[in-house]
N, C-alpha and C positions, 0 to 999 in steps of 0.2 A: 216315501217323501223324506228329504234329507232337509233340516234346520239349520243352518250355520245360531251359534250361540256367543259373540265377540263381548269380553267383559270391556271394561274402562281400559285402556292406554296408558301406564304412567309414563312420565317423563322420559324413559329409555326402554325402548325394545321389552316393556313387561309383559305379553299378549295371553289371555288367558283364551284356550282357542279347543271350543266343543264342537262335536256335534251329536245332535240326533238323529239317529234313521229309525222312522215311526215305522218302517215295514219289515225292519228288522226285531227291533224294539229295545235297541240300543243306544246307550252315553256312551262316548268316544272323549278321551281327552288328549288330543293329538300331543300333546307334552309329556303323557305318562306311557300310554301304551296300550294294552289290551282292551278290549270293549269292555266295560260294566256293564254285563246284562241284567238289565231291568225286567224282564220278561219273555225270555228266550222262547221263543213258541217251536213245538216238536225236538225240544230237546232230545239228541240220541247218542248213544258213546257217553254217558256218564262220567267222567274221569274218577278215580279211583278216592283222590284227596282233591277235596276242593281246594283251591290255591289262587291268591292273586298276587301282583308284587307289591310290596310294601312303599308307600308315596312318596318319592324322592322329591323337597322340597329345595334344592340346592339352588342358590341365586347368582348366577354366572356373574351376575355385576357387583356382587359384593365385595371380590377379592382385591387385591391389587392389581391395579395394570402397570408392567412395564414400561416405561416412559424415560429412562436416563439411556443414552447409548452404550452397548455393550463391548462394540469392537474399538480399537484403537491401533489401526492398519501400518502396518510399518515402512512405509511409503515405498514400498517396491516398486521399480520400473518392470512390469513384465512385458515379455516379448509374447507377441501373440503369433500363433499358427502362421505360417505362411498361406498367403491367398491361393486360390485355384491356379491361377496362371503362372504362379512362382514355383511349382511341384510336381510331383509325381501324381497323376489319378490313380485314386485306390478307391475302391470301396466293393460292397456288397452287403449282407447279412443273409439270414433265413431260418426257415422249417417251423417245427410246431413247438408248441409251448407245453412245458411240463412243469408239472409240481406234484410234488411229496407226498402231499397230506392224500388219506386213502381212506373213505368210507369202512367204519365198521360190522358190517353185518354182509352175506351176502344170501345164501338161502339156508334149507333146512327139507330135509326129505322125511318128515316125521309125518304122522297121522294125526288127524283129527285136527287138519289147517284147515283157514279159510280158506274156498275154494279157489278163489283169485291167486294166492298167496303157492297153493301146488301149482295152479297152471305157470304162473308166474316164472316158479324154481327149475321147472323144465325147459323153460326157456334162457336160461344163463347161459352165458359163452364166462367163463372167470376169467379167463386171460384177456379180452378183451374188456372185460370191467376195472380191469387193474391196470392196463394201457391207459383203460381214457383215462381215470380216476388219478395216476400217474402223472399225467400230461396234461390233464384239466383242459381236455374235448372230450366233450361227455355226447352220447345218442344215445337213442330209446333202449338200449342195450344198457347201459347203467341206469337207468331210469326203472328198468324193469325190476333188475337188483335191488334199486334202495327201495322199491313200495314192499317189495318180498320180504326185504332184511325188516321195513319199518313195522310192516303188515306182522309179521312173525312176531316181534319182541311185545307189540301190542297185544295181540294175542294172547301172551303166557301173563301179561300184566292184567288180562282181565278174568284168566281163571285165577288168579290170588299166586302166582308165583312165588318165592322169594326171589331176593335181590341175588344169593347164592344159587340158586337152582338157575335162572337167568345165566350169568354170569358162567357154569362148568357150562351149561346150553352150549354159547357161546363159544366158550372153547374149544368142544367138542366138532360144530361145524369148522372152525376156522381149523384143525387138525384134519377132521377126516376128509374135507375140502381142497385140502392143500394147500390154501391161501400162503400161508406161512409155516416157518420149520416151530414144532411144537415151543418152544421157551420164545418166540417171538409172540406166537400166538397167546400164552400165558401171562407176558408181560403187556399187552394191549388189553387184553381183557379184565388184568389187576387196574392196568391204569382209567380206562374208558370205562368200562362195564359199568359201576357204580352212577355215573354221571348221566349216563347215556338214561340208565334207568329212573333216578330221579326227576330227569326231566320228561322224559315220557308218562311218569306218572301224574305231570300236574298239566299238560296241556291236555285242549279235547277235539285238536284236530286229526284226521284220518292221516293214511301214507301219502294221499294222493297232495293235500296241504306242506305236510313233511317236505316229500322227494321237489316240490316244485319250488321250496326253498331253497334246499342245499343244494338240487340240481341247477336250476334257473333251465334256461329255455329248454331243452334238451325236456324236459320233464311237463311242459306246457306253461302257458301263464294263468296258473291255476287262481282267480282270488279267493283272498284270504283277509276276514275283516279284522283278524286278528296284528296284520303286518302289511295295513296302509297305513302312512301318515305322510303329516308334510313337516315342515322346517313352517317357523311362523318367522317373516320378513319384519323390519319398524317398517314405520309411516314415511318414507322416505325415497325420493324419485331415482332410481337410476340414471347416472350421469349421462346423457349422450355419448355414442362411443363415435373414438373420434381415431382414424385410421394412426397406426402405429409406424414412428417412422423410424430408421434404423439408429444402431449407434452411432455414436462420432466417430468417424476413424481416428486414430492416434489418440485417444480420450483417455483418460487414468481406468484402469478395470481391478477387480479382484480377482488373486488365484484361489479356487474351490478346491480340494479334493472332497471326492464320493467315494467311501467305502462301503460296501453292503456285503451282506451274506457272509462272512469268513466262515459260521462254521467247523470252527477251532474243535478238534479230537483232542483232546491229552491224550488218549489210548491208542493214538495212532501206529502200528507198529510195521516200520520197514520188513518187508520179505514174508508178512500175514496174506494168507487167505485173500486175494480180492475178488473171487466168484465166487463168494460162500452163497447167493440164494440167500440172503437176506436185505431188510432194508439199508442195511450199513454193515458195511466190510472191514478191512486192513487194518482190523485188528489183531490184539493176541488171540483174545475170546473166538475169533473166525477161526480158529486152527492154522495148522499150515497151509503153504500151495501145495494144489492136488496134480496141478501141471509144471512143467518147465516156464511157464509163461505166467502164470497165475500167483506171482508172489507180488505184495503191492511195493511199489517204488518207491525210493528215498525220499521226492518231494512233493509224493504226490501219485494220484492213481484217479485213469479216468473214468476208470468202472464204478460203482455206486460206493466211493469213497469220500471221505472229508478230509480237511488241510491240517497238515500235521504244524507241530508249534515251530518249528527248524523253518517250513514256508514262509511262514506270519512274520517271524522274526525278520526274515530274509527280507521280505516284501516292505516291508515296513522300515528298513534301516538303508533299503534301494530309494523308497522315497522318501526320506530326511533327507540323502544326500545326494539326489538329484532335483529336486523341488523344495529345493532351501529357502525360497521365497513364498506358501503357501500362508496364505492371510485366515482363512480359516477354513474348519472341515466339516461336510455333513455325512453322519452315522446311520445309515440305515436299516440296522437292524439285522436280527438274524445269529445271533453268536455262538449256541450251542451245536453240535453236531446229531445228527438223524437219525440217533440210536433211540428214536420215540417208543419204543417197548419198555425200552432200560430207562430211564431219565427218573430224577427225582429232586425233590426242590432244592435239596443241597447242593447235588452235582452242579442245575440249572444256576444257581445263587455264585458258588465258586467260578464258573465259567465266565460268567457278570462282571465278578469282581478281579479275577486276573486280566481277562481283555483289558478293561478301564485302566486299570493299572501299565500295561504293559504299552497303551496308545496314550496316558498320562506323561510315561518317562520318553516315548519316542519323540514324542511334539510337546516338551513345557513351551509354555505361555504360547499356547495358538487353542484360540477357542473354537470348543468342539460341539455339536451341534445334534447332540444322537435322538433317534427314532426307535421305538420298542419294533421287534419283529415279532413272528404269530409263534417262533421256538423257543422264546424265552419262558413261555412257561411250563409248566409240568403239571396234567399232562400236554401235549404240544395244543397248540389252537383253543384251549378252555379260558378263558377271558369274561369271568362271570360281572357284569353290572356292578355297582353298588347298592343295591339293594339286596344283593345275596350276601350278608351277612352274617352267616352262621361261620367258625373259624375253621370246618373239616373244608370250607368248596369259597370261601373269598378270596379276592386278590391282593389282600394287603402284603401278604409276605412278599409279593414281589414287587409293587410298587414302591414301600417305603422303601426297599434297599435300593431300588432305582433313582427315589430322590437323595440318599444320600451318595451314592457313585455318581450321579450327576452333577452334584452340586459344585465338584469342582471347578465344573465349567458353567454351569448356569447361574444366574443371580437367584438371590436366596428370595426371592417378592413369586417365584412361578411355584415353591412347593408344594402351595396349595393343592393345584392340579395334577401335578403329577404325584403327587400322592392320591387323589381321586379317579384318574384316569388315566397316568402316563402321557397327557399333551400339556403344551406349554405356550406361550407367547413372549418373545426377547427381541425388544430394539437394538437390533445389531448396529447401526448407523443412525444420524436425522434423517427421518425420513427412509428412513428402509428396514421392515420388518422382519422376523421368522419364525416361523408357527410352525410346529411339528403337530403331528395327530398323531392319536392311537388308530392304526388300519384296524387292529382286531375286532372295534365294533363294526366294522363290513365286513368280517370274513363269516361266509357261510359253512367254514366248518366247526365255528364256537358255536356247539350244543346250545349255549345258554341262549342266544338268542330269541331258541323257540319259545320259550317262555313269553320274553317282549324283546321284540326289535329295537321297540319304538324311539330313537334316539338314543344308546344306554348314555350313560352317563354324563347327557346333556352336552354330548362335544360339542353336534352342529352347530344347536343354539349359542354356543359360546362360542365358537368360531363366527359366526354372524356377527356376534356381539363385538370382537375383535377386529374383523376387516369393516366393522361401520365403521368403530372408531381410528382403525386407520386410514378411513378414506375422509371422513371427517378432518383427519390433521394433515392429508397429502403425504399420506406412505405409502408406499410400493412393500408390496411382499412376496413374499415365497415360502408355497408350502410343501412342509417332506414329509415323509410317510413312509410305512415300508409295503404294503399291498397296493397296487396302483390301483385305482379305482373304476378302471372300464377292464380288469381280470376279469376271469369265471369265478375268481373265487371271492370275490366283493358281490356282497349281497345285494340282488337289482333295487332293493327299495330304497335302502341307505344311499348309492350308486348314484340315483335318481337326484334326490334329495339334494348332494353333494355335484351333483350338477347345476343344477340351478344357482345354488351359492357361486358357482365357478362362473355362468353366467353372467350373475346380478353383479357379481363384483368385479369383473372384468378388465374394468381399469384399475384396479387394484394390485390386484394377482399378477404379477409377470414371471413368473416360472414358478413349477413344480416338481418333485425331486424323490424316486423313489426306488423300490430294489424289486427281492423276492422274487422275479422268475428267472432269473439269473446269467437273462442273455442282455443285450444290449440292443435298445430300442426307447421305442416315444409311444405319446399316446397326445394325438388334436383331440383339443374341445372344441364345440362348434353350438352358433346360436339357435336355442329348442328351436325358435321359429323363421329360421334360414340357414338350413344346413352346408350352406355352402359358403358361410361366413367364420372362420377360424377365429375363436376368441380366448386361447388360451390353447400351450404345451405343456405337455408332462415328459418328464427325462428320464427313465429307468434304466439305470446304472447296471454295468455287469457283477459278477457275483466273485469274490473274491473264491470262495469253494471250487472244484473242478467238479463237485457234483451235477450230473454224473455225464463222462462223454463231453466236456468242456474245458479248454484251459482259463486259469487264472487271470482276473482281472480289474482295474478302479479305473475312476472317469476320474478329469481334470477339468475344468469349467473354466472360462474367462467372460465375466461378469461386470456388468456396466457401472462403473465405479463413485467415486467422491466427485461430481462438479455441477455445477449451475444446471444443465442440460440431461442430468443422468435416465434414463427409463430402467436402470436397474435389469435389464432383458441379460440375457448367456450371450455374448458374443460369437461366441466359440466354445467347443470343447473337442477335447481328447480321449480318446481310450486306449490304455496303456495292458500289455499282455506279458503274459510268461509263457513261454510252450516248454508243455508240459514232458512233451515227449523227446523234446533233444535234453530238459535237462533232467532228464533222468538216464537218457542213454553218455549223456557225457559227463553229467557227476556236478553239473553247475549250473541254477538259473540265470537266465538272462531275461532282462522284463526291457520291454521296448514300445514304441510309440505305433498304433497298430494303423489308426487316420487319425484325422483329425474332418472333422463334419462340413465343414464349408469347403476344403478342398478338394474331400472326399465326393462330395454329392451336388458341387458345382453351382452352392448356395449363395446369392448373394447376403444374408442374414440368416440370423433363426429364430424371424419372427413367426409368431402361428401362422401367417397368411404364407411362408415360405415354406415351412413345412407341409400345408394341403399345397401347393402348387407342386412341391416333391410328389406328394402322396395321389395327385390327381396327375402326371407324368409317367408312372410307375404303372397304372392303371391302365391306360393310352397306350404305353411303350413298351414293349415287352425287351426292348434292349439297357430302358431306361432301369427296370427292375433288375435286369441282371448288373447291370451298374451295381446298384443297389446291395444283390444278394454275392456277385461273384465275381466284380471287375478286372481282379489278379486271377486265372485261373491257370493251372499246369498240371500235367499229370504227376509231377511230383508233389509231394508232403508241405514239402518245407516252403512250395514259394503258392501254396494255395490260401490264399487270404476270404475269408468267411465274417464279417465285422460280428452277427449275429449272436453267431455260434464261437466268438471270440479266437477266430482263427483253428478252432479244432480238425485236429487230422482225421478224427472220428463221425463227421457228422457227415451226411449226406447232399444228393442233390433236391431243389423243391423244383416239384411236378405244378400242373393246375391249381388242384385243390389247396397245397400249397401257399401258392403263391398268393392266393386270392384270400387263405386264411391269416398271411403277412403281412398283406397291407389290408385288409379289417381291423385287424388286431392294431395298428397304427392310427385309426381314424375313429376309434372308440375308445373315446374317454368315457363314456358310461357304457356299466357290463350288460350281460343280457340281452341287449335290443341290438342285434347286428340286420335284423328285416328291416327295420328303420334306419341304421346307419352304412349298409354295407350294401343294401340291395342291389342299389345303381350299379357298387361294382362289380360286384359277380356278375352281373348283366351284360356289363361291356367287356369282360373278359372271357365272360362264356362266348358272346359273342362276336370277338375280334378276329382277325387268324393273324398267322404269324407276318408278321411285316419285312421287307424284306430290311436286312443292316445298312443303315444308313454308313456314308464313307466317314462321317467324323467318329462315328462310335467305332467303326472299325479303326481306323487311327487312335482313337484313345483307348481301345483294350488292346491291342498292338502294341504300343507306344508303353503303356501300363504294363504287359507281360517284359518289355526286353527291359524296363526298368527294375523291373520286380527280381528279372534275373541277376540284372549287375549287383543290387544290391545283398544279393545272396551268397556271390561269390565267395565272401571268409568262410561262409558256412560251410557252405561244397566242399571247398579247402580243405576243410577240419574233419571230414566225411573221407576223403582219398582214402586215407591208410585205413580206414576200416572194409571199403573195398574191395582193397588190394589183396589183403589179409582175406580174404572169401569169409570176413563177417556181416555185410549187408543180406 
């Protein structure tokens, strides 16, 4: 039997919010986190140190709230995209989603395992654990891995291991394993090892608890009373929602740029190594190339490289002086390169402060708007609370020097927070808001977590506390982040949570703004209790890095501006590219305009109710999707356009599975639950057959390829003499 316990109400959102479960025999303080076991009956798995976390009493409303306006728009007239009817049809995107971060542990062929733990380790495929893990599509196949890896290290933790004996363990698998060339494998195990084990030592839940955390579905939904909570609401009625109507045509708008990912190398070195078999290449440290083909390119390399400073610079000085009118910018995070073996807080610190510096002198006086990403720290994804306060494993070394590199562009009333957590609150306009969050309390590869989920450092609540009060005064806002929030790698609880806020405030929130998987897509939210009601978009931006198999790229945004009438919505946006692969064969990048979204996908707006009607089109039409994923196609390089995949010559076709994981992946703004949100589609996908091509769609990919060609023409051009010469 479960007791709700609700103390007194003060005056503003103060809820102090228990509960009991008498069959548990558990105090839960949905504010703090872990169960207080009053009486744990059949206690088993003892942990080694008892440990709880220490009571963060911090009062979200005590600080200052930003209330003066921040921007001061320099009255641009901007031109907005031409409509669908005035242009060329372009569009597409595709394929699967990947990312970096990579589970530490994978088996051990030692004696005297739990017996689960041997059966387990014979069951590994590594290369497909490292795929999904990679990619972040994970099946019972990394699932199997991480109970083995977790099953293992517990094990050694409960015969009285040390921290060193752990740790060479460690090494020794990930060496004689193959996982990694040995000095990778040394450098993960220096940086992770320690951490991984600390916290292992103070939780007392099994693998099966573990894996279903950092797994999420792929690993079951296992519960765990240690990581449910909820977000506590005020007393206060959700507005009627009241259907959204478009912009004004011809209405004043802002120009946005989105940068995310750069991923800046200092060690970048032209003509290094780029198949070295490790997590990051072209460098010096990679050796030389071992083939005629295998040295990394001037500007760039689409094998598992990062953006050399000559790119950034480039990119960067392409848009001052072609987007001379940009009102202001959002930062979303991501700036160090994917040498997470090698990384240390100096490096991470210096990389911090050259970027800021270097996007300081590109754009003075245009306010900038950054979001921490999960590589900013060292080691990458470790993001401990504040309550871990001991000075070897907390975050102040990176936060305060965030609030001070920030400050240039933020007002000085937010360093409160971001000194506490890296998020912030700035009245950009009257009446129009911008909240940045720390993603890293979702990401389920910050270890710390396990300890307590449970909110860390009271973002949500303060974000509650933030969009009452801006719905209270009639703001609109927008919030950026760098982990979208319906990834695999956003934690389902946290996910959950940060849905419903996304719900309740609905009229509030008019866009969302995010980076990290590096290709170019959205994500609908929709009403818990009518899924087929759109109440809010999320926009994740391409990734400036060509990591890995990608070309180069930043969004452009037009955004409903200063007047009587504004809903503050994205009008429009752009995504703007470099291909990689001419300018490295011709010695010069050129960054270009790749669509633009309304013309592209034949939107009348981009409100959330326009995007499910895309996303429910796509679904129905299998011609509509290839819009979508490939609408320019040619068997040449240069005129095959991939919006997704930001044009890369490297990426392939999507199949089925595919496809059906593309537009999922669009229609989950929260992670984990795709049997709830995707069932229907895969349903009708599975069960559609191919429809025969309608005569307009053939007229528009027709119509699209011979425009695609003309416009290619200089290029072809500039290709002859190479040719001719018998060098293609």
């Amino acid at each position: 039997m479960c007791v709700m316990i609700v103390s007194e109400v003060t005056q503003f959102m103060r809820i102090e919010y228990f509960e009991v479960n008498t069959s548990l025999g558990t105090l839960r303080d949905f504010r703090m986190g872990n169960p207080i076991f009053l009486n744990p009956p059949n206690a088993l798995n003892t942990p080694l140190i008892q440990w709880s976390p220490p009571v963060d009493n911090w009062n979200w409303t005590s600080g200052p709230h930003h209330t003066e306006p921040f921007l001061n728009p320099s009255n641009h007239t901007h031109k907005l995209p031409p409509s669908a009817n005035e242009t060329e049809l372009i569009a597409h995107m595709a394929a699967l989603k990947r990312n970096y971060s990579r589970l530490l542990w994978d088996s051990d062929k030692s004696t005297n395992l739990p017996v689960f733990v041997e059966k387990a380790l014979k069951l590994l495929n590594l290369k497909q654990v490292y795929y999904e893990v990679e990619h972040s599509v994970m099946s019972k196949v990394s699932c199997t891995a991480c109970k083995a890896g977790a099953g293992l290290l517990q094990h050694y933790i409960r015969l009285g291991k040390t921290n060193e004996d752990i740790n060479k363990m460690i090494y020794q698998f990930c060496v004689n394993l193959k996982i990694q060339s040995a000095r990778v494998c040394e450098g993960i195990t220096r940086l992770f090892g320690s951490e991984v084990v600390y916290v292992l030592k103070r939780i007392t839940i099994g693998p099966d608890e573990i894996c279903s955390f950092v797994i999420g579905d792929a690993c079951g939904d296992v519960y765990n009373p240690y990581h449910e909570w909820e977000v506590a609401f005020p007393p206060v009625a959700k507005p009627a929602a009241q259907p959204l109507a478009a912009p004004a045509e011809g209405a004043p708008t802002f120009k946005v740029l989105q940068i995310s990912d750069t991923h800046f190398d200092p060690y970048y070195a032209e003509g290094a190594n780029a198949e070295c078999n490790e997590p990051l290449c072209c460098r010096a440290s990679s050796g030389p190339a071992l083939t005629p083909g295998g040295g990394a390119g001037r500007w760039g390399d689409y094998r598992k490289c990062d953006t050399p400073k000559r790119t950034i610079d480039h990119m960067l000085s392409h848009i001052a002086e072609t987007h001379t009118d940009i009102d202001y910018i959002l930062w979303t995070g991501d700036l160090p390169p994917h040498d997470i073996w090698n990384q240390t807080k100096e490096e991470n610190l210096k990389v911090l402060q050259e970027t800021v510096a270097q996007m300081s002198d590109m754009f003075p006086g245009v306010p900038i708007f950054p979001a921490l990403g999960n590589h900013e720290s060292s080691p990458v994804n470790s993001f401990p609370p504040p309550y871990v306060s001991s000075p070897d494993s907390n975050i102040a070394w990176l936060y305060d020097e965030l609030d001070a590199q920030w400050r240039r562009w933020l007002p000085a009333g937010v360093s409160h927070t971001v000194r506490r957590g890296a998020f912030y609150s700035v009245l950009v306009r009257p009446g129009f808001r911008i909240i940045s969050l720390n993603m890293n309390y979702c990401n389920n590869k910050n270890w710390w977590l396990l300890l307590n989920s449970t909110d860390p450092a009271t973002e949500l609540q303060w974000l509650i506390y933030e969009l009452q009060s801006a719905e209270f005064s009639g703001e609109k806002v927008h919030i950026i982040g760098h982990i979208p929030p319906g990834h695999s790698d956003c934690l389902k609880i946290w996910s959950r949570n940060y849905y419903a806020i996304i719900n309740r405030y609905e009229s509030t929130i008019t866009a969302q703004f995010f980076g990290h998987t590096h290709y170019d897509e959205f994500e609908v939210f929709y009403d818990p209790h009518d899924l087929s009601r759109a109440t809010s978009i999320a926009y994740v931006g391409p990734s400036v890095s060509p990591y890995y198999d990608l070309n180069l790229g930043y969004r452009i945004y037009y955004v409903d501006g200063d007047h009587e009438q504004s809903t503050r919505l994205v009008v429009d946006h752009e995504t703007w590219i470099m291909n990689l692969k001419e300018a490295n064969l011709f010695g010069y990048p050129i960054w270009y305009k790749l669509y633009s979204a309304r013309s592209a996908y034949l939107m009348p707006a981009l409100r959330p109710s326009d995007w499910n009607k895309f996303i429910d089109d796509m679904t129905a039409k299998e011609d509509v999707f290839n819009l979508y994923h490939k609408l320019f196609y040619s068997p040449f390089d240069f005129i095959r356009n991939r919006h997704y995949w930001k044009n890369s010559p490297r990426r392939g076709t999507c199949d089925g599975e595919c496809r059906k994981r593309l537009i999922c992946d669009a229609r989950s703004g929260r992670s984990h639950d795709r049997r709830a949100l995707c069932g229907h589609i895969e349903a009708r996908i599975d069960g559609s057959t191919p429809a025969p091509q309608t005569w307009r769609a053939w007229f528009y990919n027709g119509l699209s390829v011979s425009v695609a060609m003309i416009m290619q023409i200089p290029q072809v051009a500039s290709q002859i003499p190479k040719f001719v010469m018998g060098l293609g």
